[in-house]
GUBALO-388565 format. One line per field, with one value per atom (N, C-alpha, C): chain; atom name; z, y, x. Coordinates in Angstrom, 1 decimal, padded with zeros to 4 digits. Each point is the difference from the previous one (the first is absolute). Example, Ala and Ser with C-alpha at 12.3 -4.5 7.8 and 13.67 -1.06 7.14 Angstrom:
c = (A|A|A|A|A|A)
a = (N|CA|C|N|CA|C)
w = (007.8|000.0|000.0|-000.7|000.0|000.8)
v = (-005.7|001.2|001.2|001.1|001.1|001.1)
u = (013.2|-000.9|000.9|-000.4|000.9|-000.8)
This chain:
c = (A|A|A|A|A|A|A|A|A|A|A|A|A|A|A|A|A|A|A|A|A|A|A|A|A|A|A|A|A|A|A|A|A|A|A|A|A|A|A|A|A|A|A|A|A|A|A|A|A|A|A|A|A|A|A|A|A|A|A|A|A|A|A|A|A|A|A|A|A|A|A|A|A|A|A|A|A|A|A|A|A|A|A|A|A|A|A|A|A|A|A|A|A|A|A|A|A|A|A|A|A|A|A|A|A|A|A|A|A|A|A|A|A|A|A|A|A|A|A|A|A|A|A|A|A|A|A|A|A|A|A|A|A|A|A|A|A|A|A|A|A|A|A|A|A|A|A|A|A|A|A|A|A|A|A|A|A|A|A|A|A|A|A|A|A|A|A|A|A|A|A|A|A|A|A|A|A|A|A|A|A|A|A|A|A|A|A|A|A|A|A|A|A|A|A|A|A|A|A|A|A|A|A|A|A|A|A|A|A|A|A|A|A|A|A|A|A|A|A|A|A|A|A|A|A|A|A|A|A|A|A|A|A|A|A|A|A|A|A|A|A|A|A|A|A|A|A|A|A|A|A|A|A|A|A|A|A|A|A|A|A|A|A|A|A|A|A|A|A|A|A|A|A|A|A|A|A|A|A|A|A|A|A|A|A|A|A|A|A|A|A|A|A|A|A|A|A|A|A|A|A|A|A|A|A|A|A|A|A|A|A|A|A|A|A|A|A|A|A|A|A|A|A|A|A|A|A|A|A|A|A|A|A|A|A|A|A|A|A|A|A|A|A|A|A|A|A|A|A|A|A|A|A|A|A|A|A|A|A|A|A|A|A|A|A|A|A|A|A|A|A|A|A|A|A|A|A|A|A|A|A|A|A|A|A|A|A|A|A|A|A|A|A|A|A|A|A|A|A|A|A|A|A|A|A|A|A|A|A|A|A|A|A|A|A|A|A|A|A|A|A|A|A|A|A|A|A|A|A|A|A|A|A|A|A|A|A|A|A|A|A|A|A|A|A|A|A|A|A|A|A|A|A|A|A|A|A|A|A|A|A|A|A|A|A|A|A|A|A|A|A|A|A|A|A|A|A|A|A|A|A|A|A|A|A|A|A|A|A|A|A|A|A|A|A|A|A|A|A|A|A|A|A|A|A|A|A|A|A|A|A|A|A|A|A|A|A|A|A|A|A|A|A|A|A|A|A|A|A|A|A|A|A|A|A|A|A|A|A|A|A|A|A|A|A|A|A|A|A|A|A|A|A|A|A|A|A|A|A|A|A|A|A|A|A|A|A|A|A|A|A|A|A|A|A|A|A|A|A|A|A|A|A|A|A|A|A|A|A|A|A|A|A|A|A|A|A|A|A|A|A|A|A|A|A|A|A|A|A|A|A|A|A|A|A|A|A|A|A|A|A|A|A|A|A|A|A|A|A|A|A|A|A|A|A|A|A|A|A|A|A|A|A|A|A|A|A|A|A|A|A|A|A|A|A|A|A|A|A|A|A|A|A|A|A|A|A|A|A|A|A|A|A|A|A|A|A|A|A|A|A|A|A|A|A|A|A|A|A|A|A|A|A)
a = (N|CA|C|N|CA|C|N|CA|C|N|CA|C|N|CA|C|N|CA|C|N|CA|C|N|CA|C|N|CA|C|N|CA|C|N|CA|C|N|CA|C|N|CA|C|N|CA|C|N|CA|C|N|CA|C|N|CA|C|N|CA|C|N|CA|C|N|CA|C|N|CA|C|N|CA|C|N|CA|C|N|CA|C|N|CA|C|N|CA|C|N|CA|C|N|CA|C|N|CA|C|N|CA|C|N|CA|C|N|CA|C|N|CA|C|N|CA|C|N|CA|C|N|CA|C|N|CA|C|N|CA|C|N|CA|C|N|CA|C|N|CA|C|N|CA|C|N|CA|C|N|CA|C|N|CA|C|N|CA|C|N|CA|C|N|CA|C|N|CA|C|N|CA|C|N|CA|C|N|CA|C|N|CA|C|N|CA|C|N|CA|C|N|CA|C|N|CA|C|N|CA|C|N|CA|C|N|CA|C|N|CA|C|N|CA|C|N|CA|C|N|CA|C|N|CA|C|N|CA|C|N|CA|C|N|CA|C|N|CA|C|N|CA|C|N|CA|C|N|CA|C|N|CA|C|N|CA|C|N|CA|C|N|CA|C|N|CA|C|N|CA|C|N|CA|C|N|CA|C|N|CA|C|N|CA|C|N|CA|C|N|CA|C|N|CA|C|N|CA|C|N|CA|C|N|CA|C|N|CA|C|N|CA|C|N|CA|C|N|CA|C|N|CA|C|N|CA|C|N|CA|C|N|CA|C|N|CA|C|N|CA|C|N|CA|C|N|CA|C|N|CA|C|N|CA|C|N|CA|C|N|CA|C|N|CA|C|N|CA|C|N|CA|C|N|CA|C|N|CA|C|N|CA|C|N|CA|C|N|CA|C|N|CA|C|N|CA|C|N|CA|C|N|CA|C|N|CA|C|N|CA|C|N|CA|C|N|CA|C|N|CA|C|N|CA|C|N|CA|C|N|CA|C|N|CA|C|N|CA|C|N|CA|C|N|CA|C|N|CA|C|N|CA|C|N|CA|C|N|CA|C|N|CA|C|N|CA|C|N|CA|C|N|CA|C|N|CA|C|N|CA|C|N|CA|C|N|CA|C|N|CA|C|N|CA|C|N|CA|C|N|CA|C|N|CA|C|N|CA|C|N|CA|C|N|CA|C|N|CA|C|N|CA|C|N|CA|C|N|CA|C|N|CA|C|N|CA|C|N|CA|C|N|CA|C|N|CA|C|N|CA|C|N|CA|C|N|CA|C|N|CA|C|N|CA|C|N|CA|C|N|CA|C|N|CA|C|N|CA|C|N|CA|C|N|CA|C|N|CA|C|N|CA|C|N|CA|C|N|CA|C|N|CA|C|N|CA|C|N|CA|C|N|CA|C|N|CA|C|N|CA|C|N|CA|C|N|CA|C|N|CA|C|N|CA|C|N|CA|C|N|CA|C|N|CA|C|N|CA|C|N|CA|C|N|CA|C|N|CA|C|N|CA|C|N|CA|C|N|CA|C|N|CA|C|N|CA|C|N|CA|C|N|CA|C|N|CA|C|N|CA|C|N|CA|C|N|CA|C|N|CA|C|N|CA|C|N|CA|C|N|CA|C|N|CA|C|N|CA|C|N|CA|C|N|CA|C|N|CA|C|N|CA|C|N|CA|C|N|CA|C|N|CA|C|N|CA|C|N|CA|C|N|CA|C|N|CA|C|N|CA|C|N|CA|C|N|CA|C|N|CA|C|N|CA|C|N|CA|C|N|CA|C|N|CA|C|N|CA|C|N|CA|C|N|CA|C|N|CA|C|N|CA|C|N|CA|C)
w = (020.1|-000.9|000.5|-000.1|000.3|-000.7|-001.1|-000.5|000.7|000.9|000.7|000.8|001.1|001.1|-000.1|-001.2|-000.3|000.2|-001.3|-000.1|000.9|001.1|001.7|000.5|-000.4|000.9|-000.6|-000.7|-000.9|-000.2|-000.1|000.3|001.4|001.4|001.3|-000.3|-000.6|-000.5|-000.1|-001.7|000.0|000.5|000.5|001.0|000.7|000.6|001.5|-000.7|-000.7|-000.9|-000.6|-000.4|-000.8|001.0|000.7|001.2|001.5|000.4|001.3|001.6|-000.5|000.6|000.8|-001.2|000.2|-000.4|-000.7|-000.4|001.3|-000.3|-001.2|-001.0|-001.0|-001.4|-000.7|-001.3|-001.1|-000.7|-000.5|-000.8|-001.0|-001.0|-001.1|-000.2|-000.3|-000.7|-001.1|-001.4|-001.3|-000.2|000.3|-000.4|001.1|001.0|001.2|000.1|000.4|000.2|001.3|000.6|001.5|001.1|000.6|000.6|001.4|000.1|001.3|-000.7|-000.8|-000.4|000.5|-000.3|000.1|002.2|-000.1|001.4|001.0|-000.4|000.6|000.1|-001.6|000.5|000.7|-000.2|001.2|001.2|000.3|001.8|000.3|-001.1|000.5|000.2|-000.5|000.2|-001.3|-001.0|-001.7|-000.2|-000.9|-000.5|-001.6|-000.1|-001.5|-000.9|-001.0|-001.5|-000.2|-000.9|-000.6|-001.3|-001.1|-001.0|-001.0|-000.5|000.2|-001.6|-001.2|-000.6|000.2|000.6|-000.2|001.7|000.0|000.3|001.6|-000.4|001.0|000.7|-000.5|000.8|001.1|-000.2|000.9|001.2|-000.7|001.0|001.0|-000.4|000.6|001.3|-000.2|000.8|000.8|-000.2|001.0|001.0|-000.7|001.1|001.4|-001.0|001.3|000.5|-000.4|001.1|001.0|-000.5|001.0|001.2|000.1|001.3|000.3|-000.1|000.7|000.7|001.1|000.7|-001.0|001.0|-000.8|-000.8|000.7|-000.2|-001.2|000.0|-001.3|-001.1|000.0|-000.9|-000.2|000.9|-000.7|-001.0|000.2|-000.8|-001.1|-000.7|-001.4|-000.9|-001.2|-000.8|-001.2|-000.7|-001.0|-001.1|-001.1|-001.2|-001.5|-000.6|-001.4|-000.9|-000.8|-000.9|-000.2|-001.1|-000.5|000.3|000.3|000.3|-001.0|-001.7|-000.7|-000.3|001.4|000.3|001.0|000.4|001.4|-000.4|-000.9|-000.2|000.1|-000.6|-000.2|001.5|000.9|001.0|001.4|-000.1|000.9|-000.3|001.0|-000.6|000.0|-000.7|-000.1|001.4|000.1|001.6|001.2|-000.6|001.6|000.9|-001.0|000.9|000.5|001.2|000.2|-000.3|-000.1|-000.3|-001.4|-001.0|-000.7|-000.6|000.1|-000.3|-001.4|-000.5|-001.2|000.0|000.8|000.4|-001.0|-000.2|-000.9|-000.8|-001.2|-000.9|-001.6|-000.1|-000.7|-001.2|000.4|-001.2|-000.6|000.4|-001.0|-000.5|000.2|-000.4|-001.9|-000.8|-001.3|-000.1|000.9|-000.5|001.3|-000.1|001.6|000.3|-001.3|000.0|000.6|-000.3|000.1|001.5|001.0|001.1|000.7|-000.5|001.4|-000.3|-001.3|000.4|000.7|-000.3|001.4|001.3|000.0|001.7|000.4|-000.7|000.5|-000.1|-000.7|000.1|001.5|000.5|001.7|001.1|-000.3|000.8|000.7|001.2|000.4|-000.3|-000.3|-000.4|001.2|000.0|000.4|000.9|-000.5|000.1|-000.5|000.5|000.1|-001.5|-001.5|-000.6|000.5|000.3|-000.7|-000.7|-000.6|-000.7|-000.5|-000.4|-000.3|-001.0|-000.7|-001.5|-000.5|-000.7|-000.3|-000.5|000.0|-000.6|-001.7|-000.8|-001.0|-000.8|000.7|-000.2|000.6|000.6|000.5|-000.1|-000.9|-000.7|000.0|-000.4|-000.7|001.4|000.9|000.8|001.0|000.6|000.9|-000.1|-001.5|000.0|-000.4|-000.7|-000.1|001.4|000.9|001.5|000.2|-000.2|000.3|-000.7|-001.3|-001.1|-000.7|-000.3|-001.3|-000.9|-000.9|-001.1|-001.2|000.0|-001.1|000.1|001.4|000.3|-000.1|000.6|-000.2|-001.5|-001.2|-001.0|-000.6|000.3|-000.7|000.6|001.2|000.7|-000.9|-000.4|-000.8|-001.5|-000.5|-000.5|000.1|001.2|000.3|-000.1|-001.0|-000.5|000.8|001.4|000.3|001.2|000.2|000.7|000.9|000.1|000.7|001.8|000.0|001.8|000.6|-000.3|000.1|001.2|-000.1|001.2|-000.9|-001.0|-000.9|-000.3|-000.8|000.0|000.2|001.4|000.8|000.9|000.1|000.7|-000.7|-001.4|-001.2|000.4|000.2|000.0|001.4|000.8|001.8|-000.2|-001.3|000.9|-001.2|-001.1|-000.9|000.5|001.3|000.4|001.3|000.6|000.8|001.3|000.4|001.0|-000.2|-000.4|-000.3|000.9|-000.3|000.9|001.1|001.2|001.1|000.2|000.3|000.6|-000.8|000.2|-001.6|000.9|000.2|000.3|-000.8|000.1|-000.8|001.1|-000.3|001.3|-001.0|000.9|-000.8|-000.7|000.8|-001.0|000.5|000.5|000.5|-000.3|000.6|000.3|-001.2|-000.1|-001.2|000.5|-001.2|000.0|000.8|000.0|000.2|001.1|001.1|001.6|000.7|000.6|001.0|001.5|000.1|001.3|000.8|001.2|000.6|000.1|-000.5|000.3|001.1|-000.4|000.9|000.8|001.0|000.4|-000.8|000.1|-001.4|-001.3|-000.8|-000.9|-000.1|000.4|000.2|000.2|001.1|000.0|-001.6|-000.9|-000.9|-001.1|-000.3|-000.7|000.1|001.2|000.3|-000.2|000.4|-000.5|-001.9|-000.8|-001.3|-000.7|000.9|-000.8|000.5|000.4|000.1|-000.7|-000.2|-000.4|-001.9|-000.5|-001.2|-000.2|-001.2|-000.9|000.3|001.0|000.5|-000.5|001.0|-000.4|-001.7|-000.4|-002.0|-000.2|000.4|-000.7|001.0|000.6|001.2|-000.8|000.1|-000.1|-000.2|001.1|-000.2|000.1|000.0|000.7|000.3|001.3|001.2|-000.4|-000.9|-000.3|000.9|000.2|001.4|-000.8|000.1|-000.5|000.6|000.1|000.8|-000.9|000.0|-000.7|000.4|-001.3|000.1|000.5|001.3|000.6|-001.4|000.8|-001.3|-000.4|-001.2|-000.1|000.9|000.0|000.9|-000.8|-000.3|-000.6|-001.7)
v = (127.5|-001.1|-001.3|-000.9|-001.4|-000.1|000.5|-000.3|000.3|001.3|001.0|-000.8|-001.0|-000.3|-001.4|-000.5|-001.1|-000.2|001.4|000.6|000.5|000.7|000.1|-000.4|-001.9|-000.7|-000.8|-000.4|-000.3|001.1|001.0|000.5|000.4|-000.5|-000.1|-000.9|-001.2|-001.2|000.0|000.9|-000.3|001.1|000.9|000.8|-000.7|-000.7|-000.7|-001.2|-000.4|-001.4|001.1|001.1|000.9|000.7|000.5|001.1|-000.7|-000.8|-000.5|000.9|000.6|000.9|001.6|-000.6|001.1|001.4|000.7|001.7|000.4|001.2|000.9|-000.1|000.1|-000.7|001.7|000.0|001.0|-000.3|000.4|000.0|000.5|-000.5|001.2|-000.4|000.7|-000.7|000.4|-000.1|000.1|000.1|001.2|-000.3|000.1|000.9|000.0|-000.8|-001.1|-000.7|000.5|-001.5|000.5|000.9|001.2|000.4|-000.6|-001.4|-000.5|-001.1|-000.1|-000.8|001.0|001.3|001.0|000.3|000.0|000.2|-000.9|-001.4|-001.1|000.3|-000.1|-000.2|001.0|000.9|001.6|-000.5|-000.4|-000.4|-000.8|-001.1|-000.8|000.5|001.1|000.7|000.1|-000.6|000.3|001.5|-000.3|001.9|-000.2|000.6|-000.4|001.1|000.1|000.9|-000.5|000.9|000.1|000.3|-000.4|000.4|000.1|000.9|000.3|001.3|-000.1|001.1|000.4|-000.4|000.2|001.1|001.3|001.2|-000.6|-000.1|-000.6|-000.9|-001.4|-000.9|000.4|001.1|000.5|001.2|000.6|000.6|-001.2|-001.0|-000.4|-001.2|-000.2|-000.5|000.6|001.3|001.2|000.0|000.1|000.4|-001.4|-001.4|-000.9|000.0|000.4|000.5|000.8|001.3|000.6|-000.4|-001.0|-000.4|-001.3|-000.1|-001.2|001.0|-000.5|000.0|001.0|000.8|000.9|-001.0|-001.0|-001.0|-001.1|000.2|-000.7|000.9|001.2|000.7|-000.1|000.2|000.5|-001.2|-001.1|-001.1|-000.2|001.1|-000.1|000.9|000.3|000.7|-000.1|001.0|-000.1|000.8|-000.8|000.4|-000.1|001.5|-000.1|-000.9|-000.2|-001.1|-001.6|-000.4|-001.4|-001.0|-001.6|-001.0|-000.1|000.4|-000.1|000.4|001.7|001.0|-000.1|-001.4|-000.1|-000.1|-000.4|000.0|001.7|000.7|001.4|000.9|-000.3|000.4|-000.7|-001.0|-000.5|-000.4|-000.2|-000.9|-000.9|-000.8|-001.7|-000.3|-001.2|-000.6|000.8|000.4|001.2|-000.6|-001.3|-000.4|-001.7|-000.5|-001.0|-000.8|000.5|-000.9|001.4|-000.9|001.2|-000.7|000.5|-000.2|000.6|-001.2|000.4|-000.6|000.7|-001.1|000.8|001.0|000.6|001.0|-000.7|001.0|-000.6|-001.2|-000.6|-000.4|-000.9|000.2|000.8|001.3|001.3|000.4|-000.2|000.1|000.5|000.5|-000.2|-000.6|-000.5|-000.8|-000.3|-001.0|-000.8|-000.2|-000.5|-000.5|001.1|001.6|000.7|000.4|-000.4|000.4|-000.7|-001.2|-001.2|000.1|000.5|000.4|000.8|001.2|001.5|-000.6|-000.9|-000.2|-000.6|-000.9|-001.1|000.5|001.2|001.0|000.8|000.2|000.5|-000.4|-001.5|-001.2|-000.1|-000.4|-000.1|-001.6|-000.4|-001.7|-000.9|-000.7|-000.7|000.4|001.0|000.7|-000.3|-000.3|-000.7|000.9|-000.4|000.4|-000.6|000.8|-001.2|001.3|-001.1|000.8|-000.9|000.6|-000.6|000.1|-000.6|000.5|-000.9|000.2|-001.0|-001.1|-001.0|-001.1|-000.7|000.9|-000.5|-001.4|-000.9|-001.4|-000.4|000.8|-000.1|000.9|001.1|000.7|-000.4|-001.1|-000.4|-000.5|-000.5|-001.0|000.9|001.0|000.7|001.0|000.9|000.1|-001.6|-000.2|-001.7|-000.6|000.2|-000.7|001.7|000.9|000.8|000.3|-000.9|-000.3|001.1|001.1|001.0|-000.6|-000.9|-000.7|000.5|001.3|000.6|001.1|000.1|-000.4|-000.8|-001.3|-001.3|-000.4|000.5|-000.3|000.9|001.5|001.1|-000.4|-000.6|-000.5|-001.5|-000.2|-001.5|000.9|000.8|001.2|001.0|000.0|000.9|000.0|001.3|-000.5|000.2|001.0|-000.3|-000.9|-000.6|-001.4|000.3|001.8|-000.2|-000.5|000.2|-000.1|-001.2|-001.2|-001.2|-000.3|-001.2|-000.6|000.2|-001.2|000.2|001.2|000.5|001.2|001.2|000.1|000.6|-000.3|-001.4|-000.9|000.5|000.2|000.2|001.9|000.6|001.3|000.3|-000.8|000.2|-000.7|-000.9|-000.2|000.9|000.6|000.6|001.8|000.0|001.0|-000.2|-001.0|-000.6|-000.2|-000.2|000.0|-001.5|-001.2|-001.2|-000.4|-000.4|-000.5|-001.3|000.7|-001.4|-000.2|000.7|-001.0|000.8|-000.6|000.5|-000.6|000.5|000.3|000.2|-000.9|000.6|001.0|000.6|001.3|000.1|-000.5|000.2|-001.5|-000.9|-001.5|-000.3|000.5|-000.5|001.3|001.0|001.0|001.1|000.5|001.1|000.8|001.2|001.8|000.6|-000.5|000.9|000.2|-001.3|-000.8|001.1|001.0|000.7|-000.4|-001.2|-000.2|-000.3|000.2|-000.7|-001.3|-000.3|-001.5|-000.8|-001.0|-001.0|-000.7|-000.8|-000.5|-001.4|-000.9|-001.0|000.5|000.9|000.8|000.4|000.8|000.1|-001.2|-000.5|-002.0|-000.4|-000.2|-000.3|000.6|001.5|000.9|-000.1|-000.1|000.4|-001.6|-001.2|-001.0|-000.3|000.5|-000.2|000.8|001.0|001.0|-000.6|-000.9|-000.8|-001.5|-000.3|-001.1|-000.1|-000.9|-000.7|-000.7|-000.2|001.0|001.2|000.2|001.3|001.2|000.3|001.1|000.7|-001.1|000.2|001.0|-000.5|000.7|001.2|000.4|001.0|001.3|000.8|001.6|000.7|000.0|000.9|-000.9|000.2|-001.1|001.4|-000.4|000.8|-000.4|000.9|-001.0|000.9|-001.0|000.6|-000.7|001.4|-000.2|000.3|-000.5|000.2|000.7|001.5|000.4|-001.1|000.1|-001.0|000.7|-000.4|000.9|000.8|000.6|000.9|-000.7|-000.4|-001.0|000.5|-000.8|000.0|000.1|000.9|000.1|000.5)
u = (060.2|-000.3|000.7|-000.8|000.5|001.5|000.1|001.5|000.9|000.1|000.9|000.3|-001.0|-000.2|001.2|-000.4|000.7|001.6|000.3|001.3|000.5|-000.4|000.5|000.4|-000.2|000.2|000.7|000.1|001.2|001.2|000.3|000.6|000.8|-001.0|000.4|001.1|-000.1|000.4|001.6|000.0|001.3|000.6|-000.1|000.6|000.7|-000.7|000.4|001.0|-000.1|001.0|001.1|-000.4|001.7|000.1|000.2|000.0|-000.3|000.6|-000.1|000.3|000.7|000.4|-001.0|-001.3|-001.2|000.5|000.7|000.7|000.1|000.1|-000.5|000.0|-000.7|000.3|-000.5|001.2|-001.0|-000.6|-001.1|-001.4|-000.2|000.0|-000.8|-001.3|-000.7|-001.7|000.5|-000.6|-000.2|-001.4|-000.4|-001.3|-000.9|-000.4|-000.9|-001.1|-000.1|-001.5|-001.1|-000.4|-000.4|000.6|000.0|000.3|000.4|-000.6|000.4|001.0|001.2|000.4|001.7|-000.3|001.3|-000.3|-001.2|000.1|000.5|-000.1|000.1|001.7|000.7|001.4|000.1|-000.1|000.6|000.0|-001.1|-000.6|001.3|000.2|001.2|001.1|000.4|001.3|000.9|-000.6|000.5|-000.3|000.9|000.3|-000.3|-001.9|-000.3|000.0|000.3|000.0|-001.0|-000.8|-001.4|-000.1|000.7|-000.1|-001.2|-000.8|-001.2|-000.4|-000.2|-000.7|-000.9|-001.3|-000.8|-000.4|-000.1|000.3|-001.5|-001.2|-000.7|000.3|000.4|000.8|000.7|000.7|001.2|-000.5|-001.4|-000.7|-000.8|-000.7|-000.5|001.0|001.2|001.1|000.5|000.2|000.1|-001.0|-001.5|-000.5|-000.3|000.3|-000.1|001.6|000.6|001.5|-000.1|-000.9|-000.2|-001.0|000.0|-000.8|000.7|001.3|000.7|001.3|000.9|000.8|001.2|000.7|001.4|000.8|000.1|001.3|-000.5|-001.7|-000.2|000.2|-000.8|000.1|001.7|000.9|001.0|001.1|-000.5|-000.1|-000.4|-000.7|-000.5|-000.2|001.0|000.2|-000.7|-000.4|-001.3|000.5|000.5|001.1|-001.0|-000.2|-001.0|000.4|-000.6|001.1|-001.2|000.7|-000.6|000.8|-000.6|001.2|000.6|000.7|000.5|001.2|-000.3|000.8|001.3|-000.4|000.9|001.4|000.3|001.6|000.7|-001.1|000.4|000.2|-001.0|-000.2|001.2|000.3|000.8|001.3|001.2|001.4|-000.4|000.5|000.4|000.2|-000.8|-000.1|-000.3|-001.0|-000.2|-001.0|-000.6|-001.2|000.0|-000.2|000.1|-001.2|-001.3|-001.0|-000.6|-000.7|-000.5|-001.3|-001.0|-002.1|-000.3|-000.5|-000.8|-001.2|-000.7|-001.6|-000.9|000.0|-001.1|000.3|000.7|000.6|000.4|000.5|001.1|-001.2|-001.0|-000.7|-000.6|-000.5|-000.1|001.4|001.0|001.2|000.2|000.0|000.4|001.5|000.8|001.3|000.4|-001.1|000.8|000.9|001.4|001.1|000.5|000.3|000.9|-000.6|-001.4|-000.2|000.9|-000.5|000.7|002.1|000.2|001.2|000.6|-000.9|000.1|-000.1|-001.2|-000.4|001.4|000.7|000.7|001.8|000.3|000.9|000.2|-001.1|-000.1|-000.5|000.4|000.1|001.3|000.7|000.7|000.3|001.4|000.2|-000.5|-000.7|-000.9|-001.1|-000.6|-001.2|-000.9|-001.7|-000.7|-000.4|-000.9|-001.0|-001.4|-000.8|-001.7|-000.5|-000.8|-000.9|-001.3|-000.9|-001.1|-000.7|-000.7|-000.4|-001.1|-001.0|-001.3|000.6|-000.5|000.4|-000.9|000.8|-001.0|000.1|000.8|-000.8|-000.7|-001.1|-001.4|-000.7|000.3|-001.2|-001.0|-000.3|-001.7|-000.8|001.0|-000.7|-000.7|000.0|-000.4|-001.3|-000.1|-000.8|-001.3|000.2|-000.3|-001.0|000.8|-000.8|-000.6|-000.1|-001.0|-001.3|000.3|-001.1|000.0|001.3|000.2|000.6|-001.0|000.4|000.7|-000.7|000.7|001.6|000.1|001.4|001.0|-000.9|000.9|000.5|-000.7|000.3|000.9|000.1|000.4|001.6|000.1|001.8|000.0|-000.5|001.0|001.0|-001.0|000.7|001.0|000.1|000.8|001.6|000.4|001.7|001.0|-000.3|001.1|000.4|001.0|000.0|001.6|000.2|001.3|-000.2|-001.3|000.5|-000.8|001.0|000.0|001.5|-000.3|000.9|001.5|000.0|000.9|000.9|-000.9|000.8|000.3|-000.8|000.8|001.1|-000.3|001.6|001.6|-000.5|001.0|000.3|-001.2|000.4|000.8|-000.2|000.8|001.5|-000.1|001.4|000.6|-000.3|001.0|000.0|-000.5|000.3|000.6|000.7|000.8|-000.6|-001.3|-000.7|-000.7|000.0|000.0|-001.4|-000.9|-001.4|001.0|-001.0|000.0|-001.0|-001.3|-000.6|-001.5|-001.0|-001.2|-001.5|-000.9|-001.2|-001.3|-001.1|-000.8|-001.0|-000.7|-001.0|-001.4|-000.6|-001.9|-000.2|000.1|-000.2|-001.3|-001.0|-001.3|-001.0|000.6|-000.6|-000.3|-001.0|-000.1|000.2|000.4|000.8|-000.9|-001.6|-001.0|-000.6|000.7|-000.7|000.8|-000.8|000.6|-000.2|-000.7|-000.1|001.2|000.1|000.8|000.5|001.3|000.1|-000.2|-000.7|-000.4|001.1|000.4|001.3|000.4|-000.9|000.4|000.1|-000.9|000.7|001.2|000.0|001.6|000.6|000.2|000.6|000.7|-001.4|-000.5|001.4|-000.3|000.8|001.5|-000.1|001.7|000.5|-000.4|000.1|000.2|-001.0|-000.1|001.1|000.1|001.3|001.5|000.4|001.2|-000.3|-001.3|-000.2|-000.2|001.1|-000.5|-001.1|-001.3|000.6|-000.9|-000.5|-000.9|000.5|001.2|000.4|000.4|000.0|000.0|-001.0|-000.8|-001.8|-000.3|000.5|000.0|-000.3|-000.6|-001.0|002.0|001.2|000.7|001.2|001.6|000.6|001.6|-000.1|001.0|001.5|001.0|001.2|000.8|001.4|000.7|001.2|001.5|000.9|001.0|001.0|001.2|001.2|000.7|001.1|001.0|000.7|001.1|001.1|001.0|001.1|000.8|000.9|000.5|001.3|000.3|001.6|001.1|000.8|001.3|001.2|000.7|001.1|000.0)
């Protein structure tokens, strides 16, 4: 999906701005997405967790493991479990970067996820995460001409996964936003074609750009743990 593609790369991003050093870095996913999203870090030489309930997900990651390199494979560990679960499953700070690309808004208590996620973070260890942006609910199906979508989202009560407040939910779980993306500001959910290279231009441009990125289809937040006190 165009969104993945986006998130890859923005993600290449702030790797390279928090992690200069390139890792090994640890990994957690929250939530298994694209299979070439866990494959990519391995290749790099990250050492990823896979945190994963869903019992097929975990077959189907295996089996594209099994057709990459020993040293990738042995790079990636595949743990049952919900991203809600992570605090349960891991120490405190076990992880230097930690992924919530496809998980957090099916969430029933996002607050208490992104607390878990950000409990087995290591202090100044990277968060992103990603989540629909429903102060653009209406607008999206809207430009696809599902009008009676567009109208059923002006309705719509719940309004947690906003810029706002989720800004409020990052830093009161000590992981404080730096830097915020919108992903899907041109493009519909439904365009599987391949991106075009101005297209993309276009996207990756709008999703750093005000006020574009506002109205964006998803928005990529990226959190930095706060070191641990001194004394």
């Amino acid at each position: 999906m165009i969104r993945h593609d986006l998130v890859a790369r923005q993600l290449d991003e702030q790797l390279a701005a928090h992690f200069p050093g390139g890792g090994p870095l640890t990994v957690l996913e929250a939530g298994l997405g694209p299979v070439e999203r866990t494959l990519r870090l391995a290749r790099a030489g990250h050492r990823v967790t896979g945190l994963e309930a869903d019992a097929a997900v975990h077959a189907y990651v295996g089996e594209a493991l099994d057709a990459e390199d020993a040293a990738v494979r042995e790079r990636v560990r595949l743990v049952q479990g919900g991203g809600q679960e992570a605090g349960a499953h891991f120490p405190p700070g076990t992880f230097d970067v930690v992924l919530c690309h496809d998980g957090l808004t099916a969430s029933h208590d996002p607050a208490s996820t992104l607390a878990g996620l950000a409990r087995v973070l290591a202090p100044g260890g990277l968060l992103s995460v990603m989540i629909r942006n429903d102060a653009a609910l209406a607008l999206h199906p809207a430009r696809a001409g599902d009008w009676e979508a567009a109208l059923a989202a002006f309705d719509f009560a719940e309004r947690a996964f906003r810029l706002e407040p989720m800004t409020s939910l990052l830093a009161g779980v000590g992981v404080p936003l730096r830097t915020w993306y919108g992903v899907q500001v041109f493009t519909p959910d439904d365009d599987r074609r391949a991106l075009l290279p101005r297209q993309l231009a276009a996207e990756e441009r709008a999703a750093r750009t005000d006020p574009y990125r506002g109205v964006a289809a998803y928005l990529h937040l990226c959190g930095l743990r706060r070191p641990a006190a001194v004394g």
